[in-house]
N, C-alpha and C positions, 0 to 999 in steps of 0.2 A: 342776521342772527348775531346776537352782542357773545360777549365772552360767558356768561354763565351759562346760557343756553350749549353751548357748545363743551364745554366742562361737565354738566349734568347730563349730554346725550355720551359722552368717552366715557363715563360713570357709567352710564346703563348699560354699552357696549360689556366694558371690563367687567361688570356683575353678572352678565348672558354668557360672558366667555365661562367665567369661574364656576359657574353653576352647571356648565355642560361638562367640564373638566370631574367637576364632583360626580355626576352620574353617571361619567362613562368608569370610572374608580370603581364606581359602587356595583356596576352592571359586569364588569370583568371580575370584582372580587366573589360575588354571585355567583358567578357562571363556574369561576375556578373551584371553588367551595364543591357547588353541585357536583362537576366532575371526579374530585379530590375525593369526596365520601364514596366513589363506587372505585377509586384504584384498589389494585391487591398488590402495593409494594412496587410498583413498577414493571411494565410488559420483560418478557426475557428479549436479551437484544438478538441473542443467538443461540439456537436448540442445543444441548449440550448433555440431553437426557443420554444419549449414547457412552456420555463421557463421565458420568457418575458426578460432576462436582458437586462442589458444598456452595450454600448460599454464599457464603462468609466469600470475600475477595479484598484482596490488600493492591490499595488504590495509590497510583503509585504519581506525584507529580516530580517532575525532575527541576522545575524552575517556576517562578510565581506565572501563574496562570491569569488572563479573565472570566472571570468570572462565568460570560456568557460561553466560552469555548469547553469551560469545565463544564457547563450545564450538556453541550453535546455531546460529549464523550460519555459521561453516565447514561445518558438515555443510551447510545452505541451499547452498554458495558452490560445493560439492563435492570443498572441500580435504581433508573427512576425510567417514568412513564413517558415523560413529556419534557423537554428540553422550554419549551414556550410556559407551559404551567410551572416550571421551579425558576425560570425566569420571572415570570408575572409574581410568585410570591417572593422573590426576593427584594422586587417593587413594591408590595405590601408593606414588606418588615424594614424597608431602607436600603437605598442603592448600596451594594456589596460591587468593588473594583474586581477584587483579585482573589486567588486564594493561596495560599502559601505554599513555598514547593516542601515536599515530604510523602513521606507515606503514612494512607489513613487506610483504618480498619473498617470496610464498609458492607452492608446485606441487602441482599438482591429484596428483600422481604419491607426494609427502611422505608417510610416516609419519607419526602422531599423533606421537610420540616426536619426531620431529624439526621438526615444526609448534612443539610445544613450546618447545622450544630457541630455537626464532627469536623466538616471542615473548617469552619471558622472559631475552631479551639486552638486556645490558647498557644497550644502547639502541637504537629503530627505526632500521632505514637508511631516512633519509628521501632518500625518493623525488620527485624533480618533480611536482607535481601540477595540477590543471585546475579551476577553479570555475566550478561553472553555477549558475545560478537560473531556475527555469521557475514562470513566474506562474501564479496561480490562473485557469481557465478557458480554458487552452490546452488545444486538442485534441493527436491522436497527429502529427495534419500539422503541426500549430504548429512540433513538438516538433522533429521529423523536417529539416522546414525549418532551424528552427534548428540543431539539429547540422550539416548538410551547411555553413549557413556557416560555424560554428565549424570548418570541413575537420576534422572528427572521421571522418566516413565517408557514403556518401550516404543522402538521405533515402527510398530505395529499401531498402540495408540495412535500415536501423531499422525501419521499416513494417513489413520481412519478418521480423523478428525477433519483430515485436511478434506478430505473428500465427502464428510457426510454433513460437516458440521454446518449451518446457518449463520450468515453475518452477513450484518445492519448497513453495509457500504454502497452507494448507487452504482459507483464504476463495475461493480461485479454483474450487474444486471449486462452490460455489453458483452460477458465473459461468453462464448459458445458452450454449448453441454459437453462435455471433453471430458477423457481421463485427465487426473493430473490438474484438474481445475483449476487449482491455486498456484502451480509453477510459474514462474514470473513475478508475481503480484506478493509475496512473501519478502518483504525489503530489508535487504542485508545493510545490517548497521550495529551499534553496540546497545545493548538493552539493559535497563532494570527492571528485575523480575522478583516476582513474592520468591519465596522460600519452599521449596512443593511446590513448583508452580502444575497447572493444567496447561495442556497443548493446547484449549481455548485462549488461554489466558497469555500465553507466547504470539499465538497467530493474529489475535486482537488487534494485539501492539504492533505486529509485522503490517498489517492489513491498514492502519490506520496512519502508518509514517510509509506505506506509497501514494497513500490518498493526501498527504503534505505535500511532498516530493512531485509527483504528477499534478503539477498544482497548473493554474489558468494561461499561464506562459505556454506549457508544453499543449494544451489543449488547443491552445488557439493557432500554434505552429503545426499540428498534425491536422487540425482542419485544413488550414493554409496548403500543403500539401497532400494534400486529399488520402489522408491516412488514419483510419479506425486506432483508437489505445489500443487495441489489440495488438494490431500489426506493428502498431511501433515497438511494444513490448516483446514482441516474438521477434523481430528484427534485432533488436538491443540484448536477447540474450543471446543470438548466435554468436553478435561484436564482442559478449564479455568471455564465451568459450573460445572465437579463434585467436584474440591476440590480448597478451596480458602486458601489454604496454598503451600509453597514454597515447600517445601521438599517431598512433596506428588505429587507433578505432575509427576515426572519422574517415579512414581511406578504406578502409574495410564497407566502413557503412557506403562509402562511394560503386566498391565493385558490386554492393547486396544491389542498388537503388538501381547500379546501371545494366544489370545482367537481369533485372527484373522486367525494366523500361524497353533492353532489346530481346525480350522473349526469350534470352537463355535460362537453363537450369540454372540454381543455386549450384549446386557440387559442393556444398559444406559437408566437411569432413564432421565437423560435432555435431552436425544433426543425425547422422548415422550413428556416432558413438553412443547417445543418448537411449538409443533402444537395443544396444548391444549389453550381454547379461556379463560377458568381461572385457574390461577394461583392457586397451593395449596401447602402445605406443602408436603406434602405425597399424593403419587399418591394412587390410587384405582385401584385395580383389574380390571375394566372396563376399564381404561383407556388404558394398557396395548394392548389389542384388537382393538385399535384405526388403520383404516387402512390408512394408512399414510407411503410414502417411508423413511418416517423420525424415523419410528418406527422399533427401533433395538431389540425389543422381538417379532416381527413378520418377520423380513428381516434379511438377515442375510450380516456383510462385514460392509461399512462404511453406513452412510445416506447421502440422494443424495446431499446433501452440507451440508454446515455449517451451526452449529449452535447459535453462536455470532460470535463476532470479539475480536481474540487472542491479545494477549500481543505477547514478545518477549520470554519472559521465558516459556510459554507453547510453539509456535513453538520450541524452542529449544527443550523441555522435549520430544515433538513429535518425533523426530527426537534422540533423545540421550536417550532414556529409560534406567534407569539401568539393570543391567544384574537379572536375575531370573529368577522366576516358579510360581509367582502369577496370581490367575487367577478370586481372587474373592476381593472386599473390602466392607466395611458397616459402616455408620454413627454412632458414640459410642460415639461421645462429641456435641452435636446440639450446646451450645457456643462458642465451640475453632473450632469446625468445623474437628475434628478427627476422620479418618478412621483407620478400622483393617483389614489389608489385608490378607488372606489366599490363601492357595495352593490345597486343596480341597473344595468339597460340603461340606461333613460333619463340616468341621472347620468354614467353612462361617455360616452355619444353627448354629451351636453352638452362634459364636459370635454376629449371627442376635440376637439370642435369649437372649443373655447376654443386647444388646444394647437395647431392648425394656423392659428389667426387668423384 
């Protein structure tokens, strides 16, 4: 075969390429078209009829985004229908990177076409906004509490939201039907929030940065140790209620993993206080007796969920315990918040006995 032969068949080649190229363009532009004329604005991501909002939602980026992760979170948000269809048109109109950080005025009602436009104007209409920060180890009531004094809305709403409301997240499919659904999974960190925000529109955002957070690292070490998100997450809130020091959680998480492995009870003292209607210092002998699946001196294994919502560093601890044979710890500094952990009965009864003088 001389050289032109060979030059006129890489010709025909590259003209069967291009021309398959052109028809699959033309058969997705088609297809999205077809689709696109039956959307009504975008599916809702999450029922919120309970909760009265307004179409209108103030979209909030905090640093330049891509493009394509901005397309999932709308669909999550319910702005648009299809994360794939306002991707494929954005291939239509010309590969768009990023989109700028700021806050944009956006309706559940929008067109991908016109979601577009607003983000990639000239510049966000910034919008007044609201900063919270909800600490590690607050429960849904913490939360609840706190917004109603923030007058965002009452601690009633949010409850009801937490518990009725619908959201677009796969990890919640694992979740058991449980009171309390969302304890745990509610991720305490600092937020940018519209102005009037909705308790949709807070929990969204909580729901969407543990789905960061619990990212393919921690999935693949709670497989590794043959542990359901759940259990890691209900593990990890006990570690962020019993000790509020750093270096103690990984030995905490030692005595949950090793009294779990030798068939003892838990005997956490915060999983009792959690279904207690007041708070105390120090629990009571009676309380202990409280029948409650929440109660680990009457049940024995994990309690049937959580109870707060973890940090990063207790999931972690949950998950990465140090190695040892503790199986006991007790309060010996009420100030600095220091445990002494032991490896028997005896050594615990000792140090209980030291810690109360």
């Amino acid at each position: 075969m001389n050289l032109d032969k060979i030059i006129n068949f890489l010709l025909y080649l590259l003209g069967m390429a291009f021309n398959l190229v052109i028809m699959a363009v033309v058969a997705y532009a088609v297809w999205y078209f077809a689709i696109a004329g039956f959307e009504l604005g975008g599916s809702l991501a999450y029922d919120m009829t309970a909760e009265g909002y307004d179409y209108e939602i103030e979209f909030v980026l905090d640093e330049d985004t891509p493009a394509a992760d901005v397309a999932v979170i709308l669909e999550e948000m319910g702005i648009i229908g299809s994360h794939w269809l306002f991707r494929l048109e954005l291939f239509l109109m010309g590969r768009v990177r990023t989109y700028a950080a700021g806050t944009y005025m956006l309706n559940r009602n929008m067109s991908n076409t016109q979601a577009h436009q607003i983000l990639r104007g000239s510049a966000a209409t910034q919008a007044p906004e609201e900063i919270i920060t909800i600490p590690e180890g607050w429960t849904i009531g913490d939360m609840a509490a706190y917004f109603e004094y923030r007058e965002f809305f009452t601690a009633e709403e949010f409850i009801y939201v937490a518990e009725e409301g619908h959201f677009p997240f796969a990890f919640l499919n694992g979740v058991p039907n449980r009171p309390n659904r969302l304890e745990g999974y509610l991720f305490p960190d600092t937020y940018r929030i519209p102005i009037n925000p909705t308790p949709g529109d807070i929990i969204l955002r909580m729901l969407r940065r543990f789905d960061e957070v619990f990212d393919v690292e921690l999935n693949d070490r709670a497989y590794e140790v043959g542990l359901t998100m759940d259990e890691v997450v209900i593990m990890a809130s006990i570690i962020e209620r019993e000790t509020r020091l750093a270096h103690e959680r990984p030995l905490v998480s030692q005595v949950i993993h090793n009294r779990i492995d030798t068939g003892m009870m838990l005997e956490m003292c915060s999983t009792v206080a959690y279904v207690l209607d007041v708070q105390r210092d120090r629990l009571l002998y009676a309380d202990l007796e409280i029948d409650s699946p929440y109660n680990t001196y009457r049940n024995h294994g994990l309690p049937i969920g959580p109870i707060s919502n973890p940090g990063v560093a207790a999931l972690r601890a949950a998950l990465w315990p140090v190695d040892g044979d503790y199986l006991f710890f007790v309060l010996i500094n009420e100030a600095t918040g220091e445990h002494y952990f032991s490896r028997t009965f005896d050594a615990h009864i000792a140090a209980n006995q030291r810690a109360r003088g």
